[in-house]
C-alpha positions in Angstrom: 0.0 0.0 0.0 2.5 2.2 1.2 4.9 2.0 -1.7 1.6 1.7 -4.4 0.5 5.0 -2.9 3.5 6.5 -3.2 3.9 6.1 -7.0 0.7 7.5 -7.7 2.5 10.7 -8.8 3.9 8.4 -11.6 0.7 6.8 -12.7 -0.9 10.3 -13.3 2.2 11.3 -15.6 1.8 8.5 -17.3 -2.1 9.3 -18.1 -1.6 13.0 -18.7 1.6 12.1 -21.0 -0.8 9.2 -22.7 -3.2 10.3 -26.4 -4.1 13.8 -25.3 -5.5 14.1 -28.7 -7.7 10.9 -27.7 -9.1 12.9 -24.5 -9.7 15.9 -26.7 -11.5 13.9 -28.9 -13.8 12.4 -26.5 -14.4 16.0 -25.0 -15.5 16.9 -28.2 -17.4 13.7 -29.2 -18.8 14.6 -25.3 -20.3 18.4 -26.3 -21.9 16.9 -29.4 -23.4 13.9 -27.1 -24.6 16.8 -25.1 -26.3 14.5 -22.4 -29.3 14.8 -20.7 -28.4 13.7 -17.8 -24.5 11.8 -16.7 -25.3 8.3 -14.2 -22.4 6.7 -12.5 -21.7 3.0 -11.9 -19.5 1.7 -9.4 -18.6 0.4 -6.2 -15.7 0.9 -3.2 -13.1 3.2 -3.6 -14.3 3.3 -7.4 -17.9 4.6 -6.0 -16.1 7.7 -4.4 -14.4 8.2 -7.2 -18.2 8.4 -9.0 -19.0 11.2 -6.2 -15.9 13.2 -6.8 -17.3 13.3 -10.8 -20.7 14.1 -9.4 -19.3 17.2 -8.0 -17.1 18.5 -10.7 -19.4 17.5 -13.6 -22.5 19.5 -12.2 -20.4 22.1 -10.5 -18.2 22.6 -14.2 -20.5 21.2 -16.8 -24.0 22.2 -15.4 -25.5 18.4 -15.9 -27.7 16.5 -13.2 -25.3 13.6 -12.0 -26.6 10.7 -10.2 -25.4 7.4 -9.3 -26.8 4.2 -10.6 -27.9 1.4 -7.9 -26.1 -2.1 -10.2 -29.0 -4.0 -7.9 -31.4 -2.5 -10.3 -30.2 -4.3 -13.1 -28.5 -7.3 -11.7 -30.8 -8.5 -9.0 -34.2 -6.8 -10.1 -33.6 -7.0 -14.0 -35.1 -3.9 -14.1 -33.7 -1.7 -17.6 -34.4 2.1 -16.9 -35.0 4.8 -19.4 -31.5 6.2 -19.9 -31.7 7.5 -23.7 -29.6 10.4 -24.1 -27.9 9.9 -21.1 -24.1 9.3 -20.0 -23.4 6.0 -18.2 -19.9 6.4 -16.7 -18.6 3.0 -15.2 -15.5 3.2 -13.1 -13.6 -0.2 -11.9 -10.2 -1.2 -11.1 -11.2 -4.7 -12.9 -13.7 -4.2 -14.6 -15.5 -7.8 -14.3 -17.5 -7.0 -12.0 -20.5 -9.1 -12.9 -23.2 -6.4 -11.4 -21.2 -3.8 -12.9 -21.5 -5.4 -16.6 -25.3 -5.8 -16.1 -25.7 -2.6 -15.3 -23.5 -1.3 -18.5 -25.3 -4.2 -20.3 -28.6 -2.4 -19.3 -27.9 0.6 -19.7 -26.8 0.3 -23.1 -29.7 -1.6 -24.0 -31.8 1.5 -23.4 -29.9 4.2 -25.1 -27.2 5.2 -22.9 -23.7 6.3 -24.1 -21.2 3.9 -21.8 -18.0 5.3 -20.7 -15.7 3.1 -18.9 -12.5 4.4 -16.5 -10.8 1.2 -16.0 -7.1 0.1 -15.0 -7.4 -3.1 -17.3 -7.2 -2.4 -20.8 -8.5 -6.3 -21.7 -11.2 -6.0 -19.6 -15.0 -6.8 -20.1 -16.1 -3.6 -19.5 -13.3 -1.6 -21.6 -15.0 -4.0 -24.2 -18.2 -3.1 -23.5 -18.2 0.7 -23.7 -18.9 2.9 -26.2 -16.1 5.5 -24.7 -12.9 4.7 -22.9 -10.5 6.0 -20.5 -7.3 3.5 -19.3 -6.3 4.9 -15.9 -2.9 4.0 -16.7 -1.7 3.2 -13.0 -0.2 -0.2 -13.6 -0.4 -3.2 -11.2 -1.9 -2.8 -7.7 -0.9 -5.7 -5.7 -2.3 -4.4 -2.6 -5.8 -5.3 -1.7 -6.1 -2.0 -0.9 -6.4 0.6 -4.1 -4.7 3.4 -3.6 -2.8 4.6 -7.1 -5.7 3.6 -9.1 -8.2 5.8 -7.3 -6.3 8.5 -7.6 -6.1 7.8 -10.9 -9.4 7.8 -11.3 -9.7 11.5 -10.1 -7.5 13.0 -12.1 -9.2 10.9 -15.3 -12.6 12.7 -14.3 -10.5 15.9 -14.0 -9.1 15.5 -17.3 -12.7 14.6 -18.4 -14.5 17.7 -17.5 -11.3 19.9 -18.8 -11.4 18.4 -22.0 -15.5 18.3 -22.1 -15.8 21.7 -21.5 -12.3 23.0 -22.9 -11.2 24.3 -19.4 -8.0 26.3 -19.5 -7.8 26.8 -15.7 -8.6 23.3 -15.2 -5.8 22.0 -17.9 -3.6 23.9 -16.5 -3.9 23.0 -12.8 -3.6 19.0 -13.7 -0.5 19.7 -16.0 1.2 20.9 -12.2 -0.8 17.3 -10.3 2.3 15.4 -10.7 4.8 17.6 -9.3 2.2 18.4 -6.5 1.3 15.5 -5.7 5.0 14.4 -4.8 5.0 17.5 -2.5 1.6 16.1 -0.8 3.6 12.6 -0.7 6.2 13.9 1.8 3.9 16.2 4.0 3.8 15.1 7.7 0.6 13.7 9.0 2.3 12.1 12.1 0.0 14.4 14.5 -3.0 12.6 13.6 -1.5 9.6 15.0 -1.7 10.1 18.9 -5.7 10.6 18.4 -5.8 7.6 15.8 -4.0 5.2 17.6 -6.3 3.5 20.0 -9.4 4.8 18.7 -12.4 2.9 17.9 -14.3 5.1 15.9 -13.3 8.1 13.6 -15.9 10.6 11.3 -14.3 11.7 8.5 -15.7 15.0 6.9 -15.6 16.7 4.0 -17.8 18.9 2.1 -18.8 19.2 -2.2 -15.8 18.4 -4.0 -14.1 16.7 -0.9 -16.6 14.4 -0.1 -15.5 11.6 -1.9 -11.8 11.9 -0.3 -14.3 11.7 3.1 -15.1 8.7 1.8 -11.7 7.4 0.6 -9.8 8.1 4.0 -12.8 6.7 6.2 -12.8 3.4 4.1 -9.1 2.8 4.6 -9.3 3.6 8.2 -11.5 0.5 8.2 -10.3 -1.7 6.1 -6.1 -1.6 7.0 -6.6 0.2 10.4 -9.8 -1.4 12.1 -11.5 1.6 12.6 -15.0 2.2 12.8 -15.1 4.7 10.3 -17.9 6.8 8.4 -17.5 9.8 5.9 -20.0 12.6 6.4 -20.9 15.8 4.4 -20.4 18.7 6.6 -23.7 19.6 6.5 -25.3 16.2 7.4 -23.0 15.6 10.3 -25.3 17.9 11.6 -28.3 15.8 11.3 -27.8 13.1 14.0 -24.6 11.8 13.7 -23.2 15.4 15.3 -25.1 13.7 18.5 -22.3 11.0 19.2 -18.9 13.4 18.6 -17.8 13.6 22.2 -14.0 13.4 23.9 -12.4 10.0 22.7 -14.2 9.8 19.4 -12.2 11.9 16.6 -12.9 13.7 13.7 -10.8 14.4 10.7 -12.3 17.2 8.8 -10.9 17.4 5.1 -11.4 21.0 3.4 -10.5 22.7 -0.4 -10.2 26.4 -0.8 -13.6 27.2 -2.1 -16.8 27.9 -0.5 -17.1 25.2 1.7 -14.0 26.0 3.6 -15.4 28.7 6.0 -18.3 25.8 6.9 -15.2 23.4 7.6 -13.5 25.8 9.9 -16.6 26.9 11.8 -17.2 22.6 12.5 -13.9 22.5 13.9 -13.9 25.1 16.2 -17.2 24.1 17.1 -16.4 20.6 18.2 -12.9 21.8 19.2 -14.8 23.8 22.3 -17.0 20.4 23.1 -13.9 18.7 23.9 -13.9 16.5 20.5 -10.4 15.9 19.1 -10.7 17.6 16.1 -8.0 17.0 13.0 -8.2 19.3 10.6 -6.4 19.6 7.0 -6.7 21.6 4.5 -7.7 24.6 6.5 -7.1 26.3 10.2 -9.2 26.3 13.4 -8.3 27.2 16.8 -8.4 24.0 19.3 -7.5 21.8 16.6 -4.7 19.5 15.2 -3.3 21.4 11.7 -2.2 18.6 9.1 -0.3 19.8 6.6 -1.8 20.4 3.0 -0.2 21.8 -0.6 -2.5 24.6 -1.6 -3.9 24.0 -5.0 -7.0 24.7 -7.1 -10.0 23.3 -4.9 -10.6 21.1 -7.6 -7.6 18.7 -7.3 -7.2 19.5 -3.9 -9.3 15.9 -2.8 -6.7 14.3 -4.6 -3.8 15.5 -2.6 -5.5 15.4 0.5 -6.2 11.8 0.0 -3.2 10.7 -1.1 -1.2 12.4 2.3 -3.8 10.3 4.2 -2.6 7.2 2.6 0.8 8.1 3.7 -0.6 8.6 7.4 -3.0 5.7 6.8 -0.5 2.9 6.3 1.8 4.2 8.7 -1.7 3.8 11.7 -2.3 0.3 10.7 0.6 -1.2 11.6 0.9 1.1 14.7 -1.8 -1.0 15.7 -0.6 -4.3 14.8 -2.0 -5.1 11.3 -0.6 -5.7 8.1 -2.4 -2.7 5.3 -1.4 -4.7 2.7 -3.3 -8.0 4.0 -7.0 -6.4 5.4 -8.7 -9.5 7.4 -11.2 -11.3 5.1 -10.4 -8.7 2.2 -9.8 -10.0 -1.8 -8.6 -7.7 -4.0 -10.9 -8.1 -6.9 -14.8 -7.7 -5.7 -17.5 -9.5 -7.6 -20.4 -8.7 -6.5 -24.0 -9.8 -8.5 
């Protein structure tokens, strides 16, 4: 994991170096598409990924994005009424059995099928109508790391090329180098709180959700943490009830308008004696992790990938092996 993580710098060279006329030709085939509506299919570390495009393809490209349920078409045989739409499909594998169904569906009824995948001979890369190859190589550790980062930066790349973003093309041609900077930053202060814990919110808001939902799911699967990702603003809906002193939160923000909401949390739960971590931002009463400053778009991919760092180091502070998660495979198949 630790070494896998570590390299992800080098796996999004490798995509942003690989056929960028091919990704300006599928942002171009994408504004003649002009969808409807964009539906996501995934699941783990691949689903996040799917909220991270949620984010930047309604926040950049104005389109409704919603995520697909693969139960729909797998278990229920149900085929929706997707015509004009954009199916993305994001998997490490891509044989997913409930994954294909729901491409198989989907395509069935009208859909456009994109698939972000890390194997180029996969089912699903042979099923799409679109493709993007993450390009992060072999990931020998159960626990993805490289390849969703991978994935961000593809969506990124996406949404630059789909709506010919400067800004946007700019900031990812500067990931790499960045993301080597994040590589080296020093989350050690996280580890006192993390140590012994037993449960852990992870918080993020928008475009940092979905590194919320990264960060908490490694906590659980190499660290044995009880873990949950929250929005900001639902932590405040019931789950704000159980934060108290011995239960930690790490609060993940990106310079845009969710930031100040961030920094109010901390402070808040800072005073009620929760043990606040906080990257990304500053709040009196809590512990500062270090973060690169960058455009708030990318900025979930650096956090995330500093976490790993932090992440792998925690799990075998508390005796466990974060390349060999209890019960864990690496490939999923779900139906």
């Amino acid at each position: 994991m630790f070494e896998e993580a570590a390299d992800a710098s080098n796996a999004v060279r490798a995509q942003l170096e690989c056929e960028p006329a091919a990704m300006r030709a599928l942002g171009a085939e994408l504004r003649k598409l002009n969808p409807r509506a964009v539906i996501t299919c995934a699941r783990g570390s691949s689903d996040h990924a799917a909220t991270y495009a949620k984010y930047l393809i309604e926040t950049h490209a104005q389109v409704l994005t919603a995520s697909a349920a693969p139960s729909v078409s797998s278990v229920y045989g149900v085929t929706q009424d997707v015509r004009g739409c954009l199916f993305i499909a994001i998997s490490q594998s891509g044989r997913s059995p409930d994954l294909l169904a729901s491409v198989a569906s989907a395509k069935a009824s009208g859909a456009t099928v994109l698939a972000l995948c890390n194997s180029a001979d996969s089912p699903l890369m042979a099923a799409a109508d679109l493709v993007i190859e993450l390009n992060a190589g072999p990931e020998k550790s159960v626990a993805a790391t490289k390849s969703y980062l991978a994935s961000l930066a593809a969506i990124a790349r996406l949404v630059a090329a789909w709506k010919e973003d400067a800004q946007l093309k700019a900031a990812l041609a500067q990931l790499p180098d960045l993301m080597d900077r994040s590589w080296t930053l020093d989350w050690s202060a996280a580890l006192p709180e993390l140590e012994s814990a037993e449960n852990l919110y992870v918080v993020g808001r928008g475009l940092g959700l979905s590194a919320a939902q990264e960060v908490a799911l490694k906590c659980k699967e190499t660290c044995g943490i009880h873990a949950e990702a929250f929005s900001s603003a639902e932590l405040r809906h019931g789950p704000f009830a159980l934060l108290r002193k011995g239960f930690p939160a790490l609060l993940l923000a990106q310079h845009d308008g969710t930031r100040p909401g961030i920094e109010a949390l901390a402070v808040e739960l800072a005073r009620r004696g929760v043990p606040v971590l906080l990257a990304g931002a500053h709040a009196a009463g809590s512990v500062s992790l270090p973060s690169v400053e960058v455009a708030a778009e990318l900025a979930p991919i650096l956090l995330v990938q500093s976490a790993y760092r932090m992440i792998a180091s925690l799990a075998v502070r508390r005796g466990l092996d974060p390349d060999r998660p209890p019960h864990l495979h690496k490939i999923t198949e779900t139906v």
